[in-house]
N, C-alpha and C positions, 0 to 999 in steps of 0.2 A: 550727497555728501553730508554727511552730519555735521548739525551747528552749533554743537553743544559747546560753551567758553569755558571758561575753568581755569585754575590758578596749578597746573601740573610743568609745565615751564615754557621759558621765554622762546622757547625753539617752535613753540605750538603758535604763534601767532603768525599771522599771513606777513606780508611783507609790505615795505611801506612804501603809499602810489609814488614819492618822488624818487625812490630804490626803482619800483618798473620800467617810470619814466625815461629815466637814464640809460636804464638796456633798450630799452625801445631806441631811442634817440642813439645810439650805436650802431640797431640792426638794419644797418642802410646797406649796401654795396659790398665790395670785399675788402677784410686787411690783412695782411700780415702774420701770419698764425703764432703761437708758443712766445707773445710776451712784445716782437718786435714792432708793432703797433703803434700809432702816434697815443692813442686812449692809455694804454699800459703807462708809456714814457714819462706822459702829462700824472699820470698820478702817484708813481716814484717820487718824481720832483714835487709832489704836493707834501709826500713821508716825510722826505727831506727837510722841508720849509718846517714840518713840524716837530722832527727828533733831531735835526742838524746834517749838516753834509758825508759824516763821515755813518752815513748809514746804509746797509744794504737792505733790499726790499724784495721778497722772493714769495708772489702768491702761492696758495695753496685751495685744493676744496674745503677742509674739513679741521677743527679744532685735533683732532689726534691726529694727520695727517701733520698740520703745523708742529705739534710737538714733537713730533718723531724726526721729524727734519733737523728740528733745533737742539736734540739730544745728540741723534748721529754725529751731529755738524761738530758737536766740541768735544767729542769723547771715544774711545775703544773699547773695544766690546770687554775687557777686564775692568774696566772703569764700574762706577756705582753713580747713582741717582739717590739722593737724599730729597725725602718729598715729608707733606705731612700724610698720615693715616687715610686721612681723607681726600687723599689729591685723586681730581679726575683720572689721570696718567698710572695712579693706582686702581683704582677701583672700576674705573666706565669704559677701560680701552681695550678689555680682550687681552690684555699681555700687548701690544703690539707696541708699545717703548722696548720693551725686555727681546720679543723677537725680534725688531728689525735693528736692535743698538748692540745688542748683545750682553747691554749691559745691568747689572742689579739694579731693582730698586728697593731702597732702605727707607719703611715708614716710619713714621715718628706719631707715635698717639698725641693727641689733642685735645682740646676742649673743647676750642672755639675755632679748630680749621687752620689753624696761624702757626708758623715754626718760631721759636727763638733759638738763639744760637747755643744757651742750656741743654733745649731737645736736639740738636744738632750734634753737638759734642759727643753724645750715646753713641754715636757712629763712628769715632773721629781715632781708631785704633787699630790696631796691624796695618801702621802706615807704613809700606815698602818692605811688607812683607807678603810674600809671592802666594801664600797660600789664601792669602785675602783679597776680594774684588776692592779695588781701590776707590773711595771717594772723590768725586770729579765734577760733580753740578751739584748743587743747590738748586730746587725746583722749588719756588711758592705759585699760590693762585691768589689776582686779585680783581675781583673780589671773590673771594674763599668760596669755598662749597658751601659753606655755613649761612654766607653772608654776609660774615664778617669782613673788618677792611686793616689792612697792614698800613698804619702812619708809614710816611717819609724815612722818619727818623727810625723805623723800625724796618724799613728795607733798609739804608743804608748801614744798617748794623749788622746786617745779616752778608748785606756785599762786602762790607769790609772785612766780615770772617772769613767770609769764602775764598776773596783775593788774597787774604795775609797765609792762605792756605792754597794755595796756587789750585784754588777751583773755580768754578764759572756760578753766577746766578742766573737762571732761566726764572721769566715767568710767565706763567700761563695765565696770560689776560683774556680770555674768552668773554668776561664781563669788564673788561677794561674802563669803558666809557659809564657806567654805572659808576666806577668806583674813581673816577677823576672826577665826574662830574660831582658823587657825591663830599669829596676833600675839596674840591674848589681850588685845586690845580692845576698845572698844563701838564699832558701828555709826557712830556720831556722831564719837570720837574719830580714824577716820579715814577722814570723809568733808566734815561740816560743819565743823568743829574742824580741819580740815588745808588748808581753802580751797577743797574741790571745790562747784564751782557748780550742776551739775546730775550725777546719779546714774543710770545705766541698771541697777533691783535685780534681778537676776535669781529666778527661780524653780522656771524648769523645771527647771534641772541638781540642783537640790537637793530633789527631793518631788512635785513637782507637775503636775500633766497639762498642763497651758498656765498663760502668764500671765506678764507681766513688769509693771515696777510703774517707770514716767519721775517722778522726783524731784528738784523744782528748791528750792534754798537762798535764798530769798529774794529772788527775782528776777521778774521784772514777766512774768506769766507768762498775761496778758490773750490771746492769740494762741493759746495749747496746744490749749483745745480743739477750733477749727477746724482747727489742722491736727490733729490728732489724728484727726478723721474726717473730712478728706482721704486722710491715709493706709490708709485704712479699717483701724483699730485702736481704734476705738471699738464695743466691746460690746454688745451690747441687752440681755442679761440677766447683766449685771456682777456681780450677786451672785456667781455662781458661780466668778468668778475671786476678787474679797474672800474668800469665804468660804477659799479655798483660802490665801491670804493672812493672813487673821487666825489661821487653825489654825496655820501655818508660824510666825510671831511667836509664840505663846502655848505655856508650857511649854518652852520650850527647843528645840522642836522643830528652829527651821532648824539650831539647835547642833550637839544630838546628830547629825542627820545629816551636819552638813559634817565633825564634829570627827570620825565613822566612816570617811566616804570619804577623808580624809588622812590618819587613822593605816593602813589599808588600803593605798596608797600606799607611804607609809614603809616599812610590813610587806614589801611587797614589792620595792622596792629593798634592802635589807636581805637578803632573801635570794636576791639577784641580784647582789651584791658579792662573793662567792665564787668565781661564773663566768667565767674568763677571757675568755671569747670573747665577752661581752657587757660594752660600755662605756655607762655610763650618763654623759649629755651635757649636765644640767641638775642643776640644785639640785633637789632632791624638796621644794619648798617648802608644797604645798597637795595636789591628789589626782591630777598626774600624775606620769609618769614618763616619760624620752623614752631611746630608748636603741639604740647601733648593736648590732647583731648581723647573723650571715652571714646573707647574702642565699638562700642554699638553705635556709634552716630557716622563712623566714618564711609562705611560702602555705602548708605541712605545717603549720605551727602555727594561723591563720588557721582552717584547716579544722575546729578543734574550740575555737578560744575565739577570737572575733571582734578585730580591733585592725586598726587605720589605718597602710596606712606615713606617714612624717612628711617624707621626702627621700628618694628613692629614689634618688638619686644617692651619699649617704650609707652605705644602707642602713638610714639612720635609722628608727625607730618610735616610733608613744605608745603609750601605756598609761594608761587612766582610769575610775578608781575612782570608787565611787559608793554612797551609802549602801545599798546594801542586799549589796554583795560583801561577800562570807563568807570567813574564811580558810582554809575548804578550798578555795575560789577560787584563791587564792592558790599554797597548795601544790600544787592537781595542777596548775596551769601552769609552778609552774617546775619540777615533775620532769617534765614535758613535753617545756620547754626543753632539758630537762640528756641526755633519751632524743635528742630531734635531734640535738643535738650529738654525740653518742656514735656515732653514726651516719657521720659528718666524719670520726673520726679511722682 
């Protein structure tokens, strides 16, 4: 197995020993299959303790799997998805929002990854008019594809459009813990507390070997589990995803790792603002970093630390951090960078 590291993303890091631990520590004897488990139960109630009572908690494998759930769940196939240009659910799912919801999705160009409700409004006509797919969620990601992060006060402005427009706000937190750990929030502060309706919690980028976690806010949520296993995202031996779940909640854990993989980040923007020939093109807000450099130095670098170009028309790149990068990581890539470069002149 190759053991090349590299900053191509957070999905690429192993998984973290006290995430093992915990499936281990469950693989004893027999339970319960599809959810009914005392492990499952215990870590509902843990949701609960931290987005409030009136919440429902429905695992899934997979970040598109979670969204697809959470779309279905509040919408008919003539309905529409308002997302940005850049939303995962646009660009990385295969269509698989549009086939299994039936419903449109309407992008909204960006800058920085982030909707406002200005960009919103481009959509916001032939309301109840039958020839048009009708608006009905409001999709953000936080933290953004970009890496950028949505204040507080900038979801709740976005929910209160949505509501005063009889639509729902989804958000696709697949980096969720990145981006509370990096506002210095709780979970609830801004998710239930800012108006979001239903929650896609991610897992994988932050610990975990599989498992994402559809979380709806008090919403009539009778339908979830049929489509749920429709979409085949219903588990048979669910413990093993809970358990993975309640280690990550408990101790701090999803913390410390989100709050590693974005000072990692930092770290390394930081000593990539020195280099001239390298423009960094986002806010370094949570654990990536997006950034132009020349276009001859990027497959030479590729070859010995992994990364994604982001626009090759750019020459754009990311870069994404991950709890378990080191900052020797850090340092031998960017005297990497600095030896390509030296190379140019």
């Amino acid at each position: 197995m190759s053991q090349i590291r590299g900053f191509a993303s957070d999905n690429n890091s192993g998984v973290h020993p006290e995430i093992l631990e915990a499936m281990a520590n469950v693989n004893k004897g027999h339970a319960v299959g599809y959810g009914d488990d005392e492990v499952t139960q215990r870590t509902i109630l843990k949701f609960k303790e931290i987005f409030g009572e009136a919440t429902d908690v429905y695992f899934a494998y997979n970040g598109t799997g979670a969204n697809v759930i959470a779309i279905q769940a509040l919408a008919s196939p003539y309905h529409a998805v308002i997302c940005p240009e850049t939303a995962h659910i646009n660009v990385d799912e295969c269509g698989a929002p549009e086939k299994h919801s039936g419903c449109k999705l309407l992008p909204v160009k960006t800058e920085d990854g982030k909707l406002s409700v200005e960009g919103i409004k481009t959509y916001m006509h032939g309301i109840g008019f039958e020839h048009h797919s009708q608006p009905k969620i409001i999709s953000i990601t936080q933290a953004t594809e970009l890496g950028t992060l949505y204040s507080i006060d900038e979801i709740k402005e976005i929910a209160d459009y949505a509501h005063n427009n009889d639509m729902y706000l989804h958000m696709d937190g697949a980096r969720i813990s990145n981006a509370v750990a990096a506002l210095g929030c709780s979970f609830k502060e801004m998710t239930v507390d800012a108006g979001v309706d239903v929650l896609s919690f991610g897992g994988t980028k932050n610990g975990l070997m599989y498992g994402e976690a559809v979380i709806f806010f008090g919403k009539n949520t009778e339908a979830v589990k049929y489509i749920r296993k429709q979409t085949a995202q219903l588990h048979s031996k669910m413990r093993y995803t809970a358990a993975q779940f309640e280690a990550l909640l408990s101790n701090d854990l999803w913390k410390r790792n989100a709050a590693h993989a974005n000072t990692m980040a930092k770290k390394l923007a930081d000593k990539l603002k020195d280099i001239p020939q390298v423009k960094i093109t986002q806010k370094v807000e949570s654990n990536g970093v997006f950034a132009i450099v020349p276009s001859q130095i990027i497959e030479p670098l590729q070859q010995e630390f992994f990364f994604y170009m982001w626009d090759p028309e750019k020459s754009e790149v990311r870069w994404m951090t991950s709890f378990d990068t080191q900052e020797e990581d850090i340092n031998t890539f960017v005297q990497l960078i600095k030896e390509k470069l030296s190379v140019l002149v």
